[in-house]
C-alpha positions as CSV (number, residue, x, y, z in Angstrom):
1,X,75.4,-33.8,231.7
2,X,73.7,-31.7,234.5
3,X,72.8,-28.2,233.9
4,X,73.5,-25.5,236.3
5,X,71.6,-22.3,235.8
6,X,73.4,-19.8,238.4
7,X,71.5,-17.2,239.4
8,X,71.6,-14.4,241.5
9,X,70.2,-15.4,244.6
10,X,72.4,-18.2,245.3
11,X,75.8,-18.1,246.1
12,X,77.9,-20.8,245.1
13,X,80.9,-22.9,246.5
14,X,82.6,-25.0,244.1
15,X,85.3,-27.7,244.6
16,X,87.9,-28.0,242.2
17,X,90.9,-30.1,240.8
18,X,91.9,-29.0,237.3
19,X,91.6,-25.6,236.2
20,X,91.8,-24.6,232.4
21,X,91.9,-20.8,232.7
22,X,92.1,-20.0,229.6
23,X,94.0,-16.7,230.0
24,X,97.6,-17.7,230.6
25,X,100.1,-18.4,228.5
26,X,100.2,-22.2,230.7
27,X,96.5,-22.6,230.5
28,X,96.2,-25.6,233.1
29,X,96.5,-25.4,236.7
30,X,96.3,-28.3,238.3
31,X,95.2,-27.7,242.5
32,X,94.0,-30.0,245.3
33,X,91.2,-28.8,247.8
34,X,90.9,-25.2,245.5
35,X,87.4,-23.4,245.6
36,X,85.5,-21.4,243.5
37,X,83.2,-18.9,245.0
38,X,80.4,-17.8,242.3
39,X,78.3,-14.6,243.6
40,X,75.8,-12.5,241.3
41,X,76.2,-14.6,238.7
42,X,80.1,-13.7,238.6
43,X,82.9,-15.7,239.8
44,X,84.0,-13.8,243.2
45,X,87.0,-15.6,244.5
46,X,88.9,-18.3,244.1
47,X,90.9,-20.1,247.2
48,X,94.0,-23.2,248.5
49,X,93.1,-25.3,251.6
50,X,95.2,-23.2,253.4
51,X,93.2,-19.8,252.3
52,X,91.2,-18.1,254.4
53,X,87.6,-18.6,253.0
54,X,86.0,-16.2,251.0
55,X,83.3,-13.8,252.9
56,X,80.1,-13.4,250.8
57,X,78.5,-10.2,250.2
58,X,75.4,-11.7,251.0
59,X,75.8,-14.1,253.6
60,X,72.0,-15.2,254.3
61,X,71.4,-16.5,250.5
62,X,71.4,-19.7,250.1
63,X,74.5,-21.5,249.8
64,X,75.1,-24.5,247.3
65,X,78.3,-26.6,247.2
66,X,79.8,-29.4,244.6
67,X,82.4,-31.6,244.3
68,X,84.0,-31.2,241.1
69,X,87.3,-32.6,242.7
70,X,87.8,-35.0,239.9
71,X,86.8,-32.9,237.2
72,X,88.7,-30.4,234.9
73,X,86.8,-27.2,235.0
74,X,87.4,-24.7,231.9
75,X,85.8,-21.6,230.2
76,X,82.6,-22.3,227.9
77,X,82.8,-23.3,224.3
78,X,81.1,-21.1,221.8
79,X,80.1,-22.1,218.1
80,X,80.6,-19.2,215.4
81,X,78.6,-20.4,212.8
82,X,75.5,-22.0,213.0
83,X,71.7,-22.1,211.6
84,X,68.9,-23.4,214.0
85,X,66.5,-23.1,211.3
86,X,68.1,-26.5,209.6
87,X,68.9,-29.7,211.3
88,X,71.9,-31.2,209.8
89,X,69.7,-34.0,208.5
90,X,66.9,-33.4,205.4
91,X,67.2,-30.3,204.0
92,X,63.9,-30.4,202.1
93,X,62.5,-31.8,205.5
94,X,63.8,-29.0,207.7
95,X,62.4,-26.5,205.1
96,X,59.0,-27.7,205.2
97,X,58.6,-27.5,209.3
98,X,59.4,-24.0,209.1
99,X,56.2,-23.5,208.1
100,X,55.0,-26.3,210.8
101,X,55.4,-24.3,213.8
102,X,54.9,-27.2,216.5
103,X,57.5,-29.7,214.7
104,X,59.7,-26.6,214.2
105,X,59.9,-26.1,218.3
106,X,60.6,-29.7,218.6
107,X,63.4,-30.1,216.0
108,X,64.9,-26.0,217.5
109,X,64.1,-27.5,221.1
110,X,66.7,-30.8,220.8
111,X,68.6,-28.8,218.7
112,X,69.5,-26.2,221.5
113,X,69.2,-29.4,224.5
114,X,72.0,-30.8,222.2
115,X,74.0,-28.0,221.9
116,X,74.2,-26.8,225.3
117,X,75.0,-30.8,226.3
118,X,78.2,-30.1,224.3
119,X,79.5,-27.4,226.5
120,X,78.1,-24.6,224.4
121,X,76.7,-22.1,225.7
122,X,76.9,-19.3,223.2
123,X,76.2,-19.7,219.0
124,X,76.0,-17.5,216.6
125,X,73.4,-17.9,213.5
126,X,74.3,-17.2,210.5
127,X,70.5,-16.7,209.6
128,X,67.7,-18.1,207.5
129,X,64.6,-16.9,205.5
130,X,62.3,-16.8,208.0
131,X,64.0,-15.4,211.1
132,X,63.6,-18.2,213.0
133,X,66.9,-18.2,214.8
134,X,65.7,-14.2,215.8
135,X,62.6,-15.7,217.0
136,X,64.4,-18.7,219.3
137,X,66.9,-16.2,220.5
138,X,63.7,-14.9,222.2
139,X,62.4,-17.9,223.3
140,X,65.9,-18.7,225.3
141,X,66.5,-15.0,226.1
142,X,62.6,-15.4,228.1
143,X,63.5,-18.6,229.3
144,X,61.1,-20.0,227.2
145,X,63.7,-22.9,226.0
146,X,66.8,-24.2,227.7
147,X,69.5,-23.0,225.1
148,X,72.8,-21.7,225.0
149,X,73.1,-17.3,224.0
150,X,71.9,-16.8,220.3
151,X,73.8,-14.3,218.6
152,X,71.0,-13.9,215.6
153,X,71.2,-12.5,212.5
154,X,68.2,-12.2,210.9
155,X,68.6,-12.9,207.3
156,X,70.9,-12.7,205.0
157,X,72.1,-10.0,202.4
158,X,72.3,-11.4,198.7
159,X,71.8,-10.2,195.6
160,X,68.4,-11.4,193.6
161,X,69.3,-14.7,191.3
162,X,72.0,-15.5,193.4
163,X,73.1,-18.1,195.5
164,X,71.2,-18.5,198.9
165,X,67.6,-17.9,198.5
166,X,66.7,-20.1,201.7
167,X,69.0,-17.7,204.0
168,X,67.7,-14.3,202.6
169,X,65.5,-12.9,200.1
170,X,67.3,-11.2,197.3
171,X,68.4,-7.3,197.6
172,X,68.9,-4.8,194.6
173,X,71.5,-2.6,195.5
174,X,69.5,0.2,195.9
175,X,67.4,-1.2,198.5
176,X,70.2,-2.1,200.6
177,X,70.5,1.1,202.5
178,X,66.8,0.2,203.8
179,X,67.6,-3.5,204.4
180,X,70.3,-2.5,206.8
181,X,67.4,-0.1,208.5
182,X,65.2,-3.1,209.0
183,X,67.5,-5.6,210.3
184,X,68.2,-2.4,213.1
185,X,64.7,-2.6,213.5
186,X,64.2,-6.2,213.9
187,X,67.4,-6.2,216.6
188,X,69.5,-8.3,215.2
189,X,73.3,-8.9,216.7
190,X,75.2,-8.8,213.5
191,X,74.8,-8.7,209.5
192,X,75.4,-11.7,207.5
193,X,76.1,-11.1,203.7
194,X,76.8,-13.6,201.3
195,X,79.7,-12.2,198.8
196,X,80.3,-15.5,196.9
197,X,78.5,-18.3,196.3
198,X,79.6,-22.1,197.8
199,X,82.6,-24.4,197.4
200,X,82.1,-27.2,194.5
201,X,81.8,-30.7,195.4
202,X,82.6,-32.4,192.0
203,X,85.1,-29.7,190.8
204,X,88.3,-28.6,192.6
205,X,88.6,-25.2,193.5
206,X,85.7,-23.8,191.8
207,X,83.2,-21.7,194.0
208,X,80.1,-19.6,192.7
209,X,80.3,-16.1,191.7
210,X,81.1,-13.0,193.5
211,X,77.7,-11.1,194.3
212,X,79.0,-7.8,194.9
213,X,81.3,-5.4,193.4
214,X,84.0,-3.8,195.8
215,X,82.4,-0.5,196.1
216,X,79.2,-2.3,197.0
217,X,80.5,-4.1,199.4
218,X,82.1,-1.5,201.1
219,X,78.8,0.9,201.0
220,X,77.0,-2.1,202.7
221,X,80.2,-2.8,205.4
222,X,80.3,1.2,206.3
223,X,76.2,1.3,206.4
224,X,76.0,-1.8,209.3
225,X,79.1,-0.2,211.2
226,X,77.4,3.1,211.2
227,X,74.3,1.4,212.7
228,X,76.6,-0.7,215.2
229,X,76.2,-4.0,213.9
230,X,79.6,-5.8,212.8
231,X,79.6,-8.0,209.4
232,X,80.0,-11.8,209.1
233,X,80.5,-12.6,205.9
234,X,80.2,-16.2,203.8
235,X,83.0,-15.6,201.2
236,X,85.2,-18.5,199.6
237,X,87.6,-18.0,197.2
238,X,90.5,-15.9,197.5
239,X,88.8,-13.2,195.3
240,X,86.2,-13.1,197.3
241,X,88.0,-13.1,200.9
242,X,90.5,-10.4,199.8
243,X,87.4,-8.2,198.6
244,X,85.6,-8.5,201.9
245,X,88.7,-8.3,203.9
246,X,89.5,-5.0,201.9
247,X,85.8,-3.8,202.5
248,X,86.3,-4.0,205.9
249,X,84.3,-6.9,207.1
250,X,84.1,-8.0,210.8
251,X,84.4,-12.4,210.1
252,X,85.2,-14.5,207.2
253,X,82.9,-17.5,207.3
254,X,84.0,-20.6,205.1
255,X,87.4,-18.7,203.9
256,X,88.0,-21.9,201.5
257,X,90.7,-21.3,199.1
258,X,92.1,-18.0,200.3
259,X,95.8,-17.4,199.8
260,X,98.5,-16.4,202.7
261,X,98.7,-12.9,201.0
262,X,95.2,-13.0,202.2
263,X,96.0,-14.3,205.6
264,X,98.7,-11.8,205.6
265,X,95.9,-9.0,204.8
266,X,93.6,-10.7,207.5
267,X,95.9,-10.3,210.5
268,X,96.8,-7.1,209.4
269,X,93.4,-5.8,209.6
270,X,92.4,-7.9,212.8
271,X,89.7,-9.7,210.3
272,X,88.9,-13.1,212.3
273,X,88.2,-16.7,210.4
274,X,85.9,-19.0,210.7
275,X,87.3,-21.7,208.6
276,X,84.0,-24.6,209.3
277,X,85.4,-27.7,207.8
278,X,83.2,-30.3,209.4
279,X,80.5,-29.1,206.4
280,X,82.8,-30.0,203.8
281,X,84.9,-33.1,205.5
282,X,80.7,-34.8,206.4
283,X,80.9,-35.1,202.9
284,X,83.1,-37.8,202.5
285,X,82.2,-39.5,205.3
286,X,83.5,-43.1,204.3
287,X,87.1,-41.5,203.2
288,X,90.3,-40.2,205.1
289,X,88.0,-38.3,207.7
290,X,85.7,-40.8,208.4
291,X,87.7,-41.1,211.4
292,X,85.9,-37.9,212.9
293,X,82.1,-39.1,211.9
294,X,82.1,-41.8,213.2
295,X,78.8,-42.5,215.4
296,X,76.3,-40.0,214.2
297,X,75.9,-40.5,210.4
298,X,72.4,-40.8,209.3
299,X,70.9,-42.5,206.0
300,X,72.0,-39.7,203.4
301,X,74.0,-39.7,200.3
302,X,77.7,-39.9,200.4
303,X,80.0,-38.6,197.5
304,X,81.3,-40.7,194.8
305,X,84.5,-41.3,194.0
306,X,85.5,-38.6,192.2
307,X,83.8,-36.0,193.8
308,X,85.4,-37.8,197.5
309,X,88.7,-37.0,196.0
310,X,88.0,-32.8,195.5
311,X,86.3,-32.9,198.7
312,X,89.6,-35.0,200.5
313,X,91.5,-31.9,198.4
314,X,89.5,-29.5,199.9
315,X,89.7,-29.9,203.8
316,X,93.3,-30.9,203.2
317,X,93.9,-27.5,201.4
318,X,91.6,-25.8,204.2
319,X,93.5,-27.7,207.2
320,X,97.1,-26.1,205.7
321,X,95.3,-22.7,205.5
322,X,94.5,-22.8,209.4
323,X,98.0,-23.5,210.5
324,X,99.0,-20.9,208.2
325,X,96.5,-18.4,209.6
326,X,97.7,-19.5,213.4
327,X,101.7,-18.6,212.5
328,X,100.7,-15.6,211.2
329,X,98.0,-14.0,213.9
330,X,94.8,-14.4,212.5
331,X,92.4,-15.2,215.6
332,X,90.7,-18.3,214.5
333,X,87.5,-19.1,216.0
334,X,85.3,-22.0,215.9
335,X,82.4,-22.4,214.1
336,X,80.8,-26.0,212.6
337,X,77.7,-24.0,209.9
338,X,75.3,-26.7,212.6
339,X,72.2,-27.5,210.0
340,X,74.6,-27.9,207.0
341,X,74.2,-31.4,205.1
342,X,75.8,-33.9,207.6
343,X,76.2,-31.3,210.5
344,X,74.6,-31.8,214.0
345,X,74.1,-29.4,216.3
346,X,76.0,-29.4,219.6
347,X,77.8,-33.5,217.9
348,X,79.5,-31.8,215.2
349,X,81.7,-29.3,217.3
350,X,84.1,-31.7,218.7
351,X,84.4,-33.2,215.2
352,X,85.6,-29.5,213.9
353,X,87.9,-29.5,216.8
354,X,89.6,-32.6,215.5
355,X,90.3,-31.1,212.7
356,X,92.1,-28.6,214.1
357,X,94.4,-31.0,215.7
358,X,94.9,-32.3,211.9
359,X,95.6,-29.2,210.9
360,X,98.5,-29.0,213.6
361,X,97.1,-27.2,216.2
362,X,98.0,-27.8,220.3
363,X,95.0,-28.7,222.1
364,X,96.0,-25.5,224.2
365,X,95.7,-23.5,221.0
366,X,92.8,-25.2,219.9
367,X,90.6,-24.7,223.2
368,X,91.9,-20.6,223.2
369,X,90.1,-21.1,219.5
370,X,87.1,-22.5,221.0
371,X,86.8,-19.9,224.0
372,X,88.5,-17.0,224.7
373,X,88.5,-16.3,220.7
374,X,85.2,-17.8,220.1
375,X,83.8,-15.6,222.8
376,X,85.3,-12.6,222.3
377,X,84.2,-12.6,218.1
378,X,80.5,-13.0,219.6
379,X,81.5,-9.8,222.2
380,X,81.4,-11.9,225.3
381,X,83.2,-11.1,228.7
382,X,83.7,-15.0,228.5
383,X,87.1,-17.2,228.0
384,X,88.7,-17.2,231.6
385,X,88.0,-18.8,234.7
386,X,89.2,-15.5,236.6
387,X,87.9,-13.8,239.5
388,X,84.8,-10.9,238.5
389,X,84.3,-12.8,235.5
390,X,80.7,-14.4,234.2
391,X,80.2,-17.8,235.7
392,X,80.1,-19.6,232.4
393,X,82.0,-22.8,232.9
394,X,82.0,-26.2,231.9
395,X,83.3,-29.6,233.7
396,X,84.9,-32.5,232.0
397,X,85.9,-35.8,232.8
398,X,89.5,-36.1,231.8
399,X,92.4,-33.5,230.8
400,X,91.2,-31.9,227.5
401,X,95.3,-30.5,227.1
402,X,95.7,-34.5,227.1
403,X,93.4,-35.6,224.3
404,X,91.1,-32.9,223.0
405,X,88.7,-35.5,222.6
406,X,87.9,-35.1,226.3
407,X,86.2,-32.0,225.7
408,X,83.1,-34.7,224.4
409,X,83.0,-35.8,228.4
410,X,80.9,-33.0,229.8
411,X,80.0,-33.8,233.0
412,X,78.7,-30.0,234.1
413,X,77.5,-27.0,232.2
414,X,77.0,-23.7,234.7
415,X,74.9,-21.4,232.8
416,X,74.7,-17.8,234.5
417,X,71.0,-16.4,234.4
């Protein structure tokens, strides 16, 4: 992969075969001897062999040209839901450097090189304790570390003596008002709350317990819109998605369980999901989805028996839920929860896109999940390859519409400054 930091000094000329434009209802366009013209960081034209060629603004800057002839050229993938505090590897580990602040910038460091060797060049953390991913969305902002756009939230909203004490210290109720005035402070993109707890492992369909009443939940939603900050929110079980959905919530994260009335609810109110089954499928890693592990699984324990059969239950019940969520409108994005047990950063995002393909997606519909969707939930002007847009691109080897498995071939990544 060869990164391509486009600034706006340079102008750019950029030779192309395939286009995925991701704006269209036909997504690829397929030219010989086409051009892209990137100026100020923005895509200015794009022109046949038998065009005339485009006239910079600014003819005396420096002119680079490529050859991306061979290559299919599409928008940028973006990741929904991840945690650069954790590494997808040892837990316990990954908890310890945080207080290690040279092995933490090495473990963050690969962690961003990795993801933005994917194709990604936006994430979006779903926070941590000890606000590293706000601290690293500095660092890459500076230019401090190569990385793809952090969308950072801080930490996390939970109640005290509930579930997720390593993502957020616990909040009484009457202290949330204040929270919501310090994360403004700290400048964080969004809020992350947790409203239930996580999906069981040994037991089908059981999740931990709701955290907030409706009213609460509501008070917190309508306090973080007020301050301009949107709300993603972990919630599994349909309980639990219907309450948040109801509250008025920005993003389900996780969603496991929920019910098509809910789905129904969701599209109605423009409420986008997340679904992340790559966290839950890495589980059962030598079963019916080993398939999409293969290659990158380290020494960790894998489930028994028993507890591989819930989790085989559980992505298939999730996988039925996305198609159901695509037929009905809800905008699906794409997010892998990077740093969960068995979940790299940057690796794990084609895997989640496979699963979308077992869940019956197109890999049209699947790369509009991974883009224009993706991008617009993190409030990007990203997802087409379009004249006056951002010059945010990514080259493949291959046709992704093909095999969506080409979308592992990056070849290019243009990162505007």
């Amino acid at each position: 992969m060869e990164l391509i930091k486009i600034t706006s000094t340079q102008n750019y000329v950029i030779k192309i075969g395939n286009i995925i434009e991701g704006g269209s209802e036909s997504p690829v366009k397929k030219y010989a001897d086409r051009y892209i013209y990137l100026e100020n960081g923005r895509i200015a034209s794009i022109t046949g062999a038998g065009d005339a060629s485009y006239q910079f603004t600014q003819p005396t800057r420096p002119t680079i040209s490529l050859d991306l002839g061979g290559l299919t050229v599409l928008p940028p993938l973006v990741d929904c839901h991840v945690h650069m505090a954790l590494d997808g590897l040892d837990f316990s580990a990954a908890r310890q450097r945080w207080d290690q602040p040279d092995e933490l910038y090495t473990q963050v460091g690969a962690q961003l090189w990795d993801t933005l060797c994917h194709g990604i060049l936006a994430v979006r953390d779903g926070g941590d304790l000890s606000g590293i991913g706000l601290r690293y969305r500095e660092l890459v902002a500076n230019d401090s570390l190569p990385g793809p756009i952090i969308r950072a939230s801080g930490y996390a909203l939970r109640k005290p003596q509930k579930y997720g004490s390593f993502l957020g210290r616990g909040i009484p109720t009457e202290m949330l008002d204040s929270t919501l005035d310090d994360l403004t402070r700290l400048k964080v993109d969004q809020i992350k709350v947790l409203v239930s707890g996580v999906v069981s492992f040994q037991e089908y369909a059981r999740v931990g317990p709701l955290q907030y009443t409706a009213d609460e939940l509501k008070a917190l939603v309508e306090g973080a819109h007020s301050r301009g900050l949107g709300v993603m929110a972990h919630a599994s079980s349909d309980e639990a998605v219907a309450m948040a959905v109801q509250a008025g919530v920005d993003t389900i994260e996780h969603g496991y369980f929920l019910s098509r009335a809910t789905l129904e609810l969701m599209a109605k109110n423009k409420v986008a999901w997340i679904p992340t089954v790559i966290p839950v499928a890495a589980q059962e890693a030598r079963g019916r989805f080993s398939r999409f592990l293969a290659g990158k699984q380290e020494n960790r324990p894998l489930a028994s028996p028993p507890a591989s059969n819930v989790i085989a239950q559980t992505v298939e019940r999730q996988l039925s839920m996305i198609s159901e969520a695509h037929a009905l409108g809800v905008t699906l994005g794409v997010g892998t929860d990077a740093g969960a047990s068995g979940v790299r950063h940057g690796y794990s995002y084609w895997q989640e896109l496979n699963l979308y393909r077992q869940a019956g997606l197109t890999p049209d519909e699947i790369i509009r999940c991974a883009t224009i969707n993706s991008a617009h939930i993190l409030g990007l002007d990203w997802g087409g390859i379009a004249p006056e847009r951002p010059a945010a691109m990514i080259a493949v080897s291959g046709n992704p519409l093909a095999d969506i498995g080409n979308l592992q071939n990056i070849a290019y990544v243009f990162q505007p400054e």
